[in-house]
C-alpha angles and dihedrals in degrees: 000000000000108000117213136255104269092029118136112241137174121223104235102191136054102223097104087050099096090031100040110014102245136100149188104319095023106134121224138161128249106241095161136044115196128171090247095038146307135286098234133192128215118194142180121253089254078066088258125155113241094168139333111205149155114267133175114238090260089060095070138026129206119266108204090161080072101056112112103225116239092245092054092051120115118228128216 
């Protein structure tokens, strides 16, 4: 199943740990949907980059836990 662009996701391997500084468990968001993956950003809590890159659907699953209800949401 494709997840979508803004969706929540948790990265589930270590391979990106020593080239991109973040392992197993690390949570990004999806910015990017491709045919083959997503381009996908992982921030501090500050809000932060630590890194934005390309990964294959097996290297992340959704994170639903994660998703800010619409009636929680602050407006600007």
């Amino acid at each position: 199943m494709a997840l979508a662009e803004f969706t929540p996701v948790r990265l589930t391997t270590d391979r990106f740990l020593k080239s991109e500084g973040v392992g197993r468990g690390a949570i990004g968001v999806i910015l990017e949907v491709f045919d083959t993956g997503y381009i996908v950003e992982f921030s501090r809590p500050d809000g932060t980059t630590i890194a934005w890159f390309g990964l294959k659907p097996e290297d992340v699953e959704a994170a639903p836990e994660l998703l800010v209800p619409s009636s929680d949401r602050v407006q600007i």
